[in-house]
Every structure is written in C-alpha cells, then in structure tokens.
C-alpha positions in Angstrom: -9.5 60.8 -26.6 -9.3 57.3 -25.6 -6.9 55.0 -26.9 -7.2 51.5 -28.4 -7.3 48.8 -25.6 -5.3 46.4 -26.5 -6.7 43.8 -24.0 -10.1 43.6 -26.3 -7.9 41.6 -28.5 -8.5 37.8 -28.8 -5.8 35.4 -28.0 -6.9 33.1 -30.9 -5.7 34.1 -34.4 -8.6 36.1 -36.4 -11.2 35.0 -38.4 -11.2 38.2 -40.0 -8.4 40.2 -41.1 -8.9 43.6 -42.7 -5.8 45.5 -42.8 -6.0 49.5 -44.3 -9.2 49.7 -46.5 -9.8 52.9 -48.3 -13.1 53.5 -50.1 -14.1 56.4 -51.9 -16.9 57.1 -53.8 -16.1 60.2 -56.5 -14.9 62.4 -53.8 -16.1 61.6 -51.1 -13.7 59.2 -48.4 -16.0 56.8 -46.9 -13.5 54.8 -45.7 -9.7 56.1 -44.7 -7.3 53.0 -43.7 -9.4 51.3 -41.2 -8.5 48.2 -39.8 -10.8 45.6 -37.9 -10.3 41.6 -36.6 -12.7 39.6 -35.5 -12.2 36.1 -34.1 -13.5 33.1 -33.6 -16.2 32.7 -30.7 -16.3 36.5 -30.8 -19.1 39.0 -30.9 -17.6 42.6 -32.6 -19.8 45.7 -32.6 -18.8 48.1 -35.0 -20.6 51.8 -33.6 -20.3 55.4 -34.9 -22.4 58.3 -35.7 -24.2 58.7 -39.2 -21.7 58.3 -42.6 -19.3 57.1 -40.0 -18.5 54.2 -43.1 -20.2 51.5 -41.3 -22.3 50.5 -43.6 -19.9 51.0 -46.2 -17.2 48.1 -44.5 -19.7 46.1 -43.9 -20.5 45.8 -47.7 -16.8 46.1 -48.5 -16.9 42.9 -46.2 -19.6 41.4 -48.2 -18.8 41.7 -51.3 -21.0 44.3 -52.5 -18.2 46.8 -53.2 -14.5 46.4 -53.8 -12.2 48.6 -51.8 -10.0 50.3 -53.6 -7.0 49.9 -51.0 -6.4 47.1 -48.5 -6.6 43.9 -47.8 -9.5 41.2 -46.9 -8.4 38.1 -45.2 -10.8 35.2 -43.7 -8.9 32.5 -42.4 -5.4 33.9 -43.1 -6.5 33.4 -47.3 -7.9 36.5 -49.3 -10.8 36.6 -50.4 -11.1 34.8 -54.1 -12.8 37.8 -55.4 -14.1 41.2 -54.3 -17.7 40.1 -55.2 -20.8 38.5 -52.9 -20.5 35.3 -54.2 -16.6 35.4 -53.7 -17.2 36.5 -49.8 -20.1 34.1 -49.5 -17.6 31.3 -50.6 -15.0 32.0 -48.0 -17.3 32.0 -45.3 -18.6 35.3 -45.2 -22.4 35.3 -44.4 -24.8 38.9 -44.1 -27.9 40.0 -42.8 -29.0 43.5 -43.8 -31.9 45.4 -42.6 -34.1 44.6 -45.2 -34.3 40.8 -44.3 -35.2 39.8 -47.8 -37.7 37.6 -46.8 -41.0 36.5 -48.4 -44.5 37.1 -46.6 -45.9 34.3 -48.7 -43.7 31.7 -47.6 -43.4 29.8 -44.1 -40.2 29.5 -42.4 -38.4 26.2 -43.7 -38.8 27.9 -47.7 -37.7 31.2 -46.2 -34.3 29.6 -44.8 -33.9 27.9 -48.0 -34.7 30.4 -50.2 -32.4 30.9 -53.5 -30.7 27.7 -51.6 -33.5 25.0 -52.2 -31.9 21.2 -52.1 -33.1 19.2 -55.1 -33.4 15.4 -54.6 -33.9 13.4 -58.4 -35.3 16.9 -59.7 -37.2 17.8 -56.7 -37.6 19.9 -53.5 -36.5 17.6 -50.7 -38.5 18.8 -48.6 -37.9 16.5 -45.6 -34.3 17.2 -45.5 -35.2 21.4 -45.4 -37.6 21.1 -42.5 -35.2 18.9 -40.6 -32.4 21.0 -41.2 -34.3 24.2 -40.4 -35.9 22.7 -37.2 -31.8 22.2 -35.7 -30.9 25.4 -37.3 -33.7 27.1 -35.2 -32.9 24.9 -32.3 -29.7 25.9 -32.7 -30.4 29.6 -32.2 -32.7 28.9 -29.1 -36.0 29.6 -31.4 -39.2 30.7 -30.3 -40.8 29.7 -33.6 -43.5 27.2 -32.6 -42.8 25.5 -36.0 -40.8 25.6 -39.4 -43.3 25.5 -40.9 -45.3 28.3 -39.4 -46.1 31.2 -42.1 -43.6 34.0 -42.1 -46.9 36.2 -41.8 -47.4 35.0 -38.7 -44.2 36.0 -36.9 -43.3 38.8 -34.9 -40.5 41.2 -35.8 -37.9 39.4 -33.7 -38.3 36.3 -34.7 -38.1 37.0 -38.4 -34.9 38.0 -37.2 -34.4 34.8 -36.4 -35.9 33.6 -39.6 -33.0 35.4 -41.8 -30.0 34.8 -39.5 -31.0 30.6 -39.4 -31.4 31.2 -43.1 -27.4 32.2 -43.2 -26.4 28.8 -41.6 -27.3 27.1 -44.9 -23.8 27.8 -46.0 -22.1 27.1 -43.3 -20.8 30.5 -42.8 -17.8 31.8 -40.6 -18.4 35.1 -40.2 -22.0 36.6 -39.8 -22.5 40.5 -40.6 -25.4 41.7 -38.9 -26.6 45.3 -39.9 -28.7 46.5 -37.1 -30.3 43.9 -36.4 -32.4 45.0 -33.5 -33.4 48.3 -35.4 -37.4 49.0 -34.1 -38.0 46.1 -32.3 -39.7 45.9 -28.7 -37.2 45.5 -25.5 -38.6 41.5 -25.8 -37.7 41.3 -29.1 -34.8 42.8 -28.8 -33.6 40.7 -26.1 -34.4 37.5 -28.6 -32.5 38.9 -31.0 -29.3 39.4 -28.6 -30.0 35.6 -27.4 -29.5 34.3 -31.1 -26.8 36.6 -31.9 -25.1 35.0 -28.5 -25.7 31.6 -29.8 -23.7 32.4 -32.8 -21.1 32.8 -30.6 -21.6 29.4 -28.8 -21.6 27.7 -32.5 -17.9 28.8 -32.9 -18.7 31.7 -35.2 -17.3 35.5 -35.8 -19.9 38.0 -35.6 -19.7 41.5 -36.4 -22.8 43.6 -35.1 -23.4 47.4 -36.3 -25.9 49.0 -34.2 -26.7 52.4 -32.8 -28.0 51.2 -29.5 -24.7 50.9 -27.0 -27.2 48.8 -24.4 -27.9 46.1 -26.6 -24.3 46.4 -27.5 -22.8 46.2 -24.3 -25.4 43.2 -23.6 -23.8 40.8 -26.2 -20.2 42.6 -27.5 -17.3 41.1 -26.8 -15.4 44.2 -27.9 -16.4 47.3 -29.3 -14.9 49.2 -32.7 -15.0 53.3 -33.5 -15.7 54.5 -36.9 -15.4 58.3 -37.2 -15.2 60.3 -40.4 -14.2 56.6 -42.0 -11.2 56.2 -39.5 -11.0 53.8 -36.7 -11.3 55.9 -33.6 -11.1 53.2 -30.9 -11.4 49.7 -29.7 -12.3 48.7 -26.3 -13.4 45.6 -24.0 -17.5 45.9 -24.0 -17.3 44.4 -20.1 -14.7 47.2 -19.0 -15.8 50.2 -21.2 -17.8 53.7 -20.2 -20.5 54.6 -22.0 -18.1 58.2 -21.8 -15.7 56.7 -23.7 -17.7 54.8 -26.4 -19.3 58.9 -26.5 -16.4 60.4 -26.4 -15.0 58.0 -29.7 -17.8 58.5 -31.5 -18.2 62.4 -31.3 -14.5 63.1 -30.8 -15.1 64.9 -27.9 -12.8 64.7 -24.6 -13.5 61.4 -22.6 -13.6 63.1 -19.3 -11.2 60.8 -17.8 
C-alpha cells in the first residue's frame, strides 16, 4: 500500500481545510474521517472506485449535506452554515454533471442565470455581455460569441459555459464533478485548458474524475477515497499509474 507523499503538499496555507468528516446515511458510512486541503493556485483530483464517497464530500463541500462530524474551513473561517448558500458565500463555487443550463438561452443569460444584474429595474444587459466576454476570455474560450445560443455549442464548450458561469461570484474554490465525463479527446483537452486557467486566476480546484490521463494532464496532486477513507495522496508529476491502482483497489502497489 502506498503511503501519503507528503511532498504533494503546497507550501502556501490552504484554501480548503477539511479535517475528519464522517457522513452516514441510516447505516450506511459514506464518509469515515477523511481529510483533504486544497490550496491556492492548485488543481486537486479527488479519484476512487464507485461509492468511494466522492460524490458525497464534494456535496458535503457544497453545501448540499451537512456532515455529521468534522470540520469545514475556507480561508482559515468555517463555513457560516452547512447549507449551499452558506458555502457559496464563503467562496465555495460547484459544477455538477448536470450543468444546469438552459437550451433556450445563449451564453451571456446562461452565465447569469439566477444571477441577473438589474440596472433601475432592468436587465443590464451591456454590463452581462461584457463581463461574460472577459470571463470566457479568461478561460481561453472557444465560443465565437456570448451571445451565441447554447444550442449551438458543443459538449465541451458548454463546459465552459457552466464553469465561466461560476465566476459571477467570485468564487475561491471550484468543485468540478467529472467534468470531462463523455466528451471527445478535443473536448476533453478544452475542458483540461479551462480547468488549468482556473489555476492561472489564483483559484483552488478540486476535480473528481474517473479518467487518471486527464488527471495526471492537469492535477497538481492526486487524493484516494476507498470505502469513504482517505487511502493516499500523491504528486500527479511523480506518481505511477500502479500506485494510483493500487490506492484505489487496495491491492499491493508492486513496488
């Protein structure tokens, strides 16, 4: 079994600070004291086989449940509440898999969604397509337009679509739940591009994905879930795919 690297920890003081969460739901131990950082300027892939409890911390970490042991810190403060709104309020920003965007809409009312800004009782809409054009240029778009239909995107780039649409609250941490789940190698490799922007911009990102190439293509560091228990963290650059294995299924790393 391979041991926690303790190089894959970043000098800077965490963004992040989750220290022994527990969740349980009836009987069942989704998570079991798991810990997990993530820093500033950091990409952290969080891997592990199916009911690992991935899922399940990254809605403890957005608010959608409560855990019921531990402790949630962003910034060294705790979270004011155990709610979405309380983790969107400290910073805490996520993108599941279902996007929750609308077809009927083009990209600048997508971003702003739920999050419109009123001007003397009315959309400004001026000030959403100008923010929405830096927020894609930001990410290193390839949107031809913000104002191009959401119909008329490809997979990838409405990936794009929800993680530009996260910036509106000036997030610190972004929670992206497989994000490059069935999508071509080229739109996959867009995908890793913005996520790698984020990074640029100064913010935490914490990844879960099954795919250990895209990971190891944009991961700072890589963190084990098994069984709800952490099982391993390692440097992405210095890590064998053997060893990432070997966390996940508990089997001997070969080494």
């Amino acid at each position: 079994m391979s041991t926690p690297n303790d190089g894959a920890r970043m000098a800077t003081e965490p963004l992040l600070h989750a220290r022994h969460i527990s969740k349980n739901f009836g009987a069942v131990q989704a998570l079991v004291d798991v810990d997990i950082e993530v820093s500033p300027h950091e990409v952290v892939a969080l891997v592990g086989d199916n009911a690992a409890g991935k899922s399940t911390l990254a809605r403890v970490i957005a608010g959608v449940y409560a855990p019921d042991g531990g402790t949630l810190r962003i910034d060294g403060k705790p979270l004011p509440s155990h709610t979405t709104r309380g983790a969107r309020s400290a910073g805490i920003a996520t993108v599941f898999q279902g996007l929750a965007l609308s077809e009927n809409l083009d990209v600048t009312a997508n971003i702003f969604l739920g999050q419109e800004i009123i001007e003397h009782g009315l959309l400004d809409e001026e000030a959403m397509e100008s923010m929405a054009r830096d927020f894609l240029k930001n990410l290193n778009a390839r949107i031809p337009s913000p104002r191009t239909p959401l119909a008329n995107l490809t997979a990838g780039q409405r990936q794009c679509v929800a993680i530009a649409r996260t910036l509106v609250g000036k997030p610190k941490l972004i929670v992206l739940d497989e994000p490059t789940s069935s999508l071509s190698i080229s739109q996959t490799a867009e995908v890793l591009t913005y996520i790698s922007q984020l990074r640029s911009m100064g913010l935490g990102v914490l990844i879960i994905s099954h795919n250990l190439t895209d990971i190891r293509a944009v991961a700072d560091r890589i963190e084990v879930l098994r069984h709800g228990r952490n099982n391993g963290s390692f440097v992405a650059s210095d890590v064998r795919y053997e060893d990432i294995i070997a966390a996940i299924t508990g089997a001997p790393s070969g080494r």
